[in-house]
Every structure is written in structure tokens, then in C-alpha cells.
C-alpha positions in Angstrom: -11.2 -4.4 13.6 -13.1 -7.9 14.6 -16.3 -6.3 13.2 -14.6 -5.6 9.8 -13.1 -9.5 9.7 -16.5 -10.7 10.8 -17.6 -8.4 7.6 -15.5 -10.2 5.4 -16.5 -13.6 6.2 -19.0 -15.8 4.3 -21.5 -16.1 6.9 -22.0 -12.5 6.2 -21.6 -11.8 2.8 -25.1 -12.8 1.8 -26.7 -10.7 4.2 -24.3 -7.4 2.5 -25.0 -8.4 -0.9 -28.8 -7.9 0.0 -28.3 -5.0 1.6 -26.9 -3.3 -1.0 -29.2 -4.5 -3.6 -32.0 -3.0 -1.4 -30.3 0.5 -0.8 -29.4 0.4 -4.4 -33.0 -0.4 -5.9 -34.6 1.8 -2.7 -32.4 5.4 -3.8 -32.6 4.2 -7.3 -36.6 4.9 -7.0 -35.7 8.2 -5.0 -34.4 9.3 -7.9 -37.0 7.8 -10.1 -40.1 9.2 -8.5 -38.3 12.4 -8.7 -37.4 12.7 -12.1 -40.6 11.3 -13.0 -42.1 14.7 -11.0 -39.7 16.6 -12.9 -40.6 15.4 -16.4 -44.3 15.4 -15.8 -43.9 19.5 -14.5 -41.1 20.6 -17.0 -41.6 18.1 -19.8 -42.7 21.1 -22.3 -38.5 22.6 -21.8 -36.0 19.9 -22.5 -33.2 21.5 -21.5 -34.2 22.8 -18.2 -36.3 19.5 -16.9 -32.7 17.2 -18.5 -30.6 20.0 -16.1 -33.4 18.8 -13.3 -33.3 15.8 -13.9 -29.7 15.1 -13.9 -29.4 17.3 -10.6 -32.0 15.5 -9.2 -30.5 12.3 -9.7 -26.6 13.4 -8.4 -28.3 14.4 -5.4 -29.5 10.5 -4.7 -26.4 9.3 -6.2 -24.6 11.1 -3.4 -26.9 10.5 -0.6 -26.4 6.7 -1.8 -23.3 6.7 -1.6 -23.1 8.5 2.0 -26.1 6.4 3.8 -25.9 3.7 1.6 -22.7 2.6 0.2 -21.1 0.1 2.8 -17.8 0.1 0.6 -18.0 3.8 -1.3 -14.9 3.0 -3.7 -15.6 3.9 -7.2 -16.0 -0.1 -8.5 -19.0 -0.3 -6.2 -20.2 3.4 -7.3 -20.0 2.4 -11.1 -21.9 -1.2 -10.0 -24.5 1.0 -8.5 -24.8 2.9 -11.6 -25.0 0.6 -13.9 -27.7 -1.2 -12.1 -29.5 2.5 -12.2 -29.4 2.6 -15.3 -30.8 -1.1 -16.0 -33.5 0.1 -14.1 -34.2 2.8 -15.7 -34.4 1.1 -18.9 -36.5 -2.1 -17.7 -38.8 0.4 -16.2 -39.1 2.2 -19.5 -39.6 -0.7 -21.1 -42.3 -2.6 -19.0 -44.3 0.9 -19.3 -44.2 1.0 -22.6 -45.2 -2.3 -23.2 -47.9 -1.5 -20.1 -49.4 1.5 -21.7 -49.1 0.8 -25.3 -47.5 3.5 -26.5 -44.0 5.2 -25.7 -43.1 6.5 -22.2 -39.8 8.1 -22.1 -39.9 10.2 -18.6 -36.6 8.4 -17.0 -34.1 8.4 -19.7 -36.0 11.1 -22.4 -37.3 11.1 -25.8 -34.8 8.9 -28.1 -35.3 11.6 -31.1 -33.3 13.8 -28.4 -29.3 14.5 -27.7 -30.7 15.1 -24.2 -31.2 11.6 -23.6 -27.3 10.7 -23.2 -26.9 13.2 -20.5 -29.5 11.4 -18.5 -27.9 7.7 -19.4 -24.2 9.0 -18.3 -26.0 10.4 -14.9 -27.5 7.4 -14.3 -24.3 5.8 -14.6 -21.5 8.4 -13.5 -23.8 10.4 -10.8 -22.9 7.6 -8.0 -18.9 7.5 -8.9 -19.0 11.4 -8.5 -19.0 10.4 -4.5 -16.8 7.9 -5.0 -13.5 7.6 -2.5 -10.6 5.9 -3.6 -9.8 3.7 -1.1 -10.5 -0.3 -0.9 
């Protein structure tokens, strides 16, 4: 019980707050490197490297939100997965503008329907693990 009030107190917040920006950004690239791996294997089959892909990323969204999570409620869940998805689309970005042309590997090809299954997993994946209680 004193740990948990010592938790709460501002002395400590700063320390929590990077914390969980570091497990957030550290399974966020998990995920990242993976998919990544998955595009650059099944690329040539949408549907099968999206079904991957999305796997691949509920599977860090739940070990997140097991090892990494200190508060696994579904408002820090959906702050995780927002910040995925940010992520995702800075990193897209900055390649594209890197390599010159477009590089779609984390989010998929904007011509496809695909592509919104990949944004909602970025997003949802971590609240899937969620638990209810503050």
C-alpha cells in the first residue's frame, strides 16, 4: 500500500511518465521490425501479410500490456495505441521523404482497403488487453 502512495506522488511521476514512453516506443518497434519482416516476405499477398501483420502486432500489443503497462486500464491501452499509430505514420513519413519515393510497409499501400485494418490494429490491438479497473 505505501509503495502505491509513494507511486502516486510527484516526485515519481516523471520517472513513470518515462517509463512508459520507453516501453511504449521499445514494443512499438517490436511490432515494427516485425511487420516490416512480414511485408518484405509476404508483400506479393495482401490479405495474408495484412492477417500477419495485424497478428503480429496484437501479439506486442498484449505483451505490452502484460510486461509493460504499469496501469493496464483501457485509457492507458488506447494512449498506447494512439502513440503506435503516430509512429507508424511519422516513420512512414520520414521514409518516404528518406528514400524518395513511397514506402508503405507499416500501415500498407493507400490504394488498399487493407490499410484500415492495420490503422485500427495499431490503435485497438493494446485495448484488446485492456482491464477495467483504475
Amino acid at each position: 500500500m505505501t509503495a502505491m502512495i509513494q507511486a502516486a506522488t510527484p516526485e515519481h511521476r516523471p520517472a513513470h511518465i518515462v517509463r512508459t514512453a520507453v516501453f511504449v516506443v521499445l514494443f512499438w518497434a517490436l511490432a515494427a521490425f516485425i511487420v516490416i519482416a512480414l511485408h518484405g516476405v509476404f508483400g506479393s499477398k495482401p490479405a495474408a501479410c495484412t492477417t500477419l501483420q495485424t497478428l503480429a502486432i496484437v501479439l506486442s500489443a498484449f505483451a505490452y500490456m502484460r510486461m509493460g503497462a504499469s496501469e493496464p486500464t483501457i485509457d492507458h491501452a488506447l494512449f498506447a495505441g494512439a502513440a503506435w499509430l503516430v509512429l507508424a505514420v511519422v516513420t512512414e513519413l520520414g521514409m518516404t521523404t528518406h528514400s524518395g519515393r513511397g514506402w508503405f510497409a507499416l500501415l500498407g499501400s493507400p490504394t488498399s482497403a487493407l490499410r484500415n485494418v492495420l490503422m485500427f490494429a495499431w490503435i485497438l490491438a493494446p485495448a484488446l488487453f485492456a482491464t477495467h479497473r483504475k
